[in-house]
VOGUMI-822466 format. One record per residue: y, x, z of N, C-alpha, C in turn; residue number from 1; residue in three letters. Coordinates in Angstrom, 2 decimals, m for minus. Layout:
N
Y|X|Z|Y|X|Z|Y|X|Z|NUM|ALA
...
This chain:
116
m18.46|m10.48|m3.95|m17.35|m11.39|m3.77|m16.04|m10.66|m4.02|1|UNK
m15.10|m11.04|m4.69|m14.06|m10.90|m4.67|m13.21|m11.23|m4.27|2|UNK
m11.96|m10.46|m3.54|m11.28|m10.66|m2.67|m9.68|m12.13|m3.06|3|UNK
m9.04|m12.86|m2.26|m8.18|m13.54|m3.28|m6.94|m12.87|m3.28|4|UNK
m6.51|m11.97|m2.74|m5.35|m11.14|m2.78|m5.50|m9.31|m3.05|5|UNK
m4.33|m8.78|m2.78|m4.44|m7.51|m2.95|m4.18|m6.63|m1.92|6|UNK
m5.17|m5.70|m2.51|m5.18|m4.89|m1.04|m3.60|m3.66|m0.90|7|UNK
m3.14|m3.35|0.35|m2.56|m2.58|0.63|m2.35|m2.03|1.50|8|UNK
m2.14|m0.58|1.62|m2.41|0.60|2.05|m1.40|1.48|2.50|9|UNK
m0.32|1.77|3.29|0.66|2.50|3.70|0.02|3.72|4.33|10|UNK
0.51|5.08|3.53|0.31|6.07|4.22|1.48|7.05|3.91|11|UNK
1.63|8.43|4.64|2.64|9.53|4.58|1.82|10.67|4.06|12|UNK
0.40|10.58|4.14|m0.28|11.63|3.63|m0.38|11.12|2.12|13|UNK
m0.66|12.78|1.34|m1.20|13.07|0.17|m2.50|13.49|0.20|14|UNK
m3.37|13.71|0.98|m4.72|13.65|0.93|m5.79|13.04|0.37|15|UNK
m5.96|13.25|m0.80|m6.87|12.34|m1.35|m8.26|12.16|m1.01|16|UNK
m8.62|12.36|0.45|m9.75|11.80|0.76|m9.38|11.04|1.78|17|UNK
m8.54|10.70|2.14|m8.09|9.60|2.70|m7.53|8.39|1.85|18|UNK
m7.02|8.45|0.97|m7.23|7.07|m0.53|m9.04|7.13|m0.50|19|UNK
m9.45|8.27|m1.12|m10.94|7.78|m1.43|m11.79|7.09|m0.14|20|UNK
m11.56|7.39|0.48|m11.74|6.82|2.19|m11.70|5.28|1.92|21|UNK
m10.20|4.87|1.90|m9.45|3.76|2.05|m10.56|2.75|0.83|22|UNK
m10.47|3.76|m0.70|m11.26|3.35|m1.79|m12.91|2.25|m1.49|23|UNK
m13.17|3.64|m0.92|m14.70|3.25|0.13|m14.68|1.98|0.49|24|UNK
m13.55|1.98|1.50|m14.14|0.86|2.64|m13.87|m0.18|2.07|25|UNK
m13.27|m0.14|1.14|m12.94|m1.98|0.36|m14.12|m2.14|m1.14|26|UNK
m14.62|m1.52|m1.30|m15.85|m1.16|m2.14|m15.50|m1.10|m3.72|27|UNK
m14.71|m0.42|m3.67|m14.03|0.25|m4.81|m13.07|m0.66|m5.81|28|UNK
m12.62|m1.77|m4.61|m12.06|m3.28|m5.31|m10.51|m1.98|m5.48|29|UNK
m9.46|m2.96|m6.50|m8.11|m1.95|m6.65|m7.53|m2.58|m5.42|30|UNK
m6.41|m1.44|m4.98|m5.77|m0.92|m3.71|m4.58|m0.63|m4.62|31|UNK
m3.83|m1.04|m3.70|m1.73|m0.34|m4.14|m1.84|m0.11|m2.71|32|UNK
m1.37|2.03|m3.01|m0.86|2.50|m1.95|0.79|2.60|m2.07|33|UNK
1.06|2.70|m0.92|2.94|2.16|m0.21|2.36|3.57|0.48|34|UNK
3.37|4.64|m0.40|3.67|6.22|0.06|5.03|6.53|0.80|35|UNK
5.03|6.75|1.82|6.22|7.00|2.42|6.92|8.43|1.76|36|UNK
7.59|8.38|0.54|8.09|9.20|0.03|8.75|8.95|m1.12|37|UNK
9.94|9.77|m1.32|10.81|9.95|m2.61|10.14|10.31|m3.90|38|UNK
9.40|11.15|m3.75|9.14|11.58|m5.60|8.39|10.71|m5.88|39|UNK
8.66|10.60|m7.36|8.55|9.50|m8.23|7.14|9.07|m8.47|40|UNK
6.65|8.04|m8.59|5.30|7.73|m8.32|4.38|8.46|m9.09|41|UNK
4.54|8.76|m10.62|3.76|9.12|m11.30|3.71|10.88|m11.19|42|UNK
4.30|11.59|m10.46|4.41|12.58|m9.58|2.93|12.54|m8.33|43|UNK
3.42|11.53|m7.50|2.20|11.37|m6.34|0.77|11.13|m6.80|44|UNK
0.99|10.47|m8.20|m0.56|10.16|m8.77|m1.43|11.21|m9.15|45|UNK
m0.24|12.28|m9.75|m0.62|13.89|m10.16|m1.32|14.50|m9.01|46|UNK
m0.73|14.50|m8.09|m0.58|15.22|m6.85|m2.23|14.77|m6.39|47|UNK
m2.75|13.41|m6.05|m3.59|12.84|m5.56|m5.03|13.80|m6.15|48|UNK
m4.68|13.10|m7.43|m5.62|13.53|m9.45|m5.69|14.85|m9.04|49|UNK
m5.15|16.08|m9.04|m5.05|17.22|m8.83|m6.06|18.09|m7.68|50|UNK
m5.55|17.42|m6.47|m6.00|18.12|m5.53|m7.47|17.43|m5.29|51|UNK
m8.13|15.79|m5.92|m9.64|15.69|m5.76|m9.86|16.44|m7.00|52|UNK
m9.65|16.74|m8.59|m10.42|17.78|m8.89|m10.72|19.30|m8.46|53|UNK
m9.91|19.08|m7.82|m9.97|21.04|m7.14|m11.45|20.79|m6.11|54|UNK
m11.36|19.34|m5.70|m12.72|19.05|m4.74|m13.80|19.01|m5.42|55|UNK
m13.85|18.20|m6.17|m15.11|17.48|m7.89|m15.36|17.99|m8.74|56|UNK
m16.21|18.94|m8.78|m16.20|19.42|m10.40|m16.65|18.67|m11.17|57|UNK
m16.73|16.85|m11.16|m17.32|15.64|m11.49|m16.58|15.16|m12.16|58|UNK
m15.56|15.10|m13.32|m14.57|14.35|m13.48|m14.61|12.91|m13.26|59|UNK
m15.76|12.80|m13.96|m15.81|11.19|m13.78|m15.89|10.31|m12.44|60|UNK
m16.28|11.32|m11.51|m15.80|10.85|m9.91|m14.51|10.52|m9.89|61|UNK
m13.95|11.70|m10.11|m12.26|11.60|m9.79|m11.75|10.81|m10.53|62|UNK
m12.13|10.18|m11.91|m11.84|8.95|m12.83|m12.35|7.69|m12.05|63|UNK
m13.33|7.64|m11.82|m13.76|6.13|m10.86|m12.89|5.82|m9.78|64|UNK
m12.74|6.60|m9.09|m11.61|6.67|m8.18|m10.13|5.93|m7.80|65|UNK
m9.79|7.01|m8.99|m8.28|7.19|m8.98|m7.86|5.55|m10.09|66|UNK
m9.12|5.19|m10.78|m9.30|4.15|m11.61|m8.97|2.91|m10.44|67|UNK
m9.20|3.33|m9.16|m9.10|1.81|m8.83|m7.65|2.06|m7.85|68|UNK
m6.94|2.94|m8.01|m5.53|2.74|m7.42|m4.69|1.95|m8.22|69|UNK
m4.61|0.44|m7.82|m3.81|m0.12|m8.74|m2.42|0.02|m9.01|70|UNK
m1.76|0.67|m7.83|m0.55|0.92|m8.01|0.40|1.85|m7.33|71|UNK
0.65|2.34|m7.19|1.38|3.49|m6.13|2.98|3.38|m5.95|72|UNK
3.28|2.60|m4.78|5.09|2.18|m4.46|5.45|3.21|m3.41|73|UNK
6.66|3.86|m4.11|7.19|5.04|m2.85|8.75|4.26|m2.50|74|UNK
9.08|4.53|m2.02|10.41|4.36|m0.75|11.45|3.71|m2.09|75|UNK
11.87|4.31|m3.00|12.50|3.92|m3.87|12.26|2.63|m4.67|76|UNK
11.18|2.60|m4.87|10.74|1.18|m5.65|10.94|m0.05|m4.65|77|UNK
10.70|0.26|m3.27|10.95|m0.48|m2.22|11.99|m0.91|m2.09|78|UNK
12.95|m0.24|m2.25|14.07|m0.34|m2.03|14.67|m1.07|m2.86|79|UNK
14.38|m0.96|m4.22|14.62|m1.26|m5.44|14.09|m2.95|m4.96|80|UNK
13.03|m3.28|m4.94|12.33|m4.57|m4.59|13.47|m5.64|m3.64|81|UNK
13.55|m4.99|m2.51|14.30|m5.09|m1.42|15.81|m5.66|m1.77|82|UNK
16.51|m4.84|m2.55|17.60|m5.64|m3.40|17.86|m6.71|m3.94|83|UNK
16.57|m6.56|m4.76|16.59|m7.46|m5.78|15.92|m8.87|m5.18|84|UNK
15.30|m9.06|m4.06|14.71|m10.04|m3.24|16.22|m10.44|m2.36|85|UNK
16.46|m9.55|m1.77|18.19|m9.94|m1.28|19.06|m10.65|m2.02|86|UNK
19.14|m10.18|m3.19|19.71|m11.06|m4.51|19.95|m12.38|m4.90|87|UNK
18.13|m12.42|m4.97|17.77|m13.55|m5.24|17.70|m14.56|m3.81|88|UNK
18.36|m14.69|m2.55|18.65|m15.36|m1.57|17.33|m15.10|m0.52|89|UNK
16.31|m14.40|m0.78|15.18|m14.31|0.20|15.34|m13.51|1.34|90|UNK
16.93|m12.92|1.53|16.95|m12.10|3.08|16.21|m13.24|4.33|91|UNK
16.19|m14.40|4.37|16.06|m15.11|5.24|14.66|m15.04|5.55|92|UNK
13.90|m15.64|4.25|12.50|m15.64|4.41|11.99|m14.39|4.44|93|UNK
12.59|m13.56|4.46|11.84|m11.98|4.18|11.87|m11.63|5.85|94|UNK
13.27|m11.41|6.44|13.05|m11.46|8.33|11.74|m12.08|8.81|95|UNK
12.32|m13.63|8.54|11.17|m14.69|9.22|9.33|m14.01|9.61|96|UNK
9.48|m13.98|7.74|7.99|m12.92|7.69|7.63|m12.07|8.57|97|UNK
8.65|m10.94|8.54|8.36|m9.89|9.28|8.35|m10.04|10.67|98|UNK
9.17|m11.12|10.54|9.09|m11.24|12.96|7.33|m12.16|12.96|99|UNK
6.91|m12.90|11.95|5.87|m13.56|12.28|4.70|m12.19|12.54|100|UNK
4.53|m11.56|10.84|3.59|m10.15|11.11|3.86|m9.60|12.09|101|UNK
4.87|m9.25|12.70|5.08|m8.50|13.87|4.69|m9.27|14.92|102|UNK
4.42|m10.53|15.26|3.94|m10.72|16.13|2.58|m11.08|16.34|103|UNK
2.40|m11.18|14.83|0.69|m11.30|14.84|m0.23|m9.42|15.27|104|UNK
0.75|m8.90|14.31|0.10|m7.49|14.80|0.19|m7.10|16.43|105|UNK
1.20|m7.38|17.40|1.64|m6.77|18.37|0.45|m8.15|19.46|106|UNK
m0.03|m9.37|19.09|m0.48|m10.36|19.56|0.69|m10.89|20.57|107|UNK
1.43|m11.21|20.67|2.73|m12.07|21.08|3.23|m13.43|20.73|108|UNK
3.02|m14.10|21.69|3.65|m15.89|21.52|4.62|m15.87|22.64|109|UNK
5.71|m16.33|21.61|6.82|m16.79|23.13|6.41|m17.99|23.38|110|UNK
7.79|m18.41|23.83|7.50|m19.77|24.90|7.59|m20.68|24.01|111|UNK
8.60|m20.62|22.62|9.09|m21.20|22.00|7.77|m21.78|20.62|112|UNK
7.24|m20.59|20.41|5.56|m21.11|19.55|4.47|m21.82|20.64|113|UNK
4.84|m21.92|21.74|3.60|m22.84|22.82|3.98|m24.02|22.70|114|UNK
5.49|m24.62|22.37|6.00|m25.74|22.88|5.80|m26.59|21.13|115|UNK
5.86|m25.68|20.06|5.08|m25.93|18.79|4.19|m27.06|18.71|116|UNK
């Protein structure tokens, strides 16, 4: 089965057995990791690529892999996004969102979603 959206992944590590991890558990469907960091994405992809061949002497592991990172967004592109969604008048709906996720993650209903 295939999934109807896309998966995503926030981390601060460069560890690439923690992507291949992440890889795993969604069964090798593509993943966009959200890197908490400045250097430039195609930098972090090196970085990832790099340190599982130093693990693999398999290339084609480390090609299956790294094959299903669909995309890699660091702090800048975010930001970049973030603007340009501001721009275009979505500061409003973009809050809204985030107080809803936030309260779905934290499990919180005020008084005001009971009376709903």
């Amino acid at each position: 089965m295939k999934p109807l959206g896309r998966f995503f992944q926030v981390t601060e590590t460069l560890d690439f057995k923690k992507y291949f991890l992440d890889i795993d558990k969604i069964q090798k469907y593509p993943i966009t990791f959200v890197i908490k960091s400045t250097e430039p994405t195609n930098d972090l992809l090196k970085k990832i690529r790099d340190n599982a061949s130093k693990a693999y002497s398999i290339k084609s592991i480390v090609d299956k892999y790294m094959d299903c990172i669909e995309e890699v967004i660091n702090i800048p592109t975010l930001n970049n996004r973030f603007n340009d969604a501001v721009k275009q008048g979505y500061l409003n709906d973009i809050l809204n969102e985030i107080i809803i996720q936030s309260k779905v993650e934290f499990n919180y209903e005020d008084s005001e979603d009971d009376e709903e």
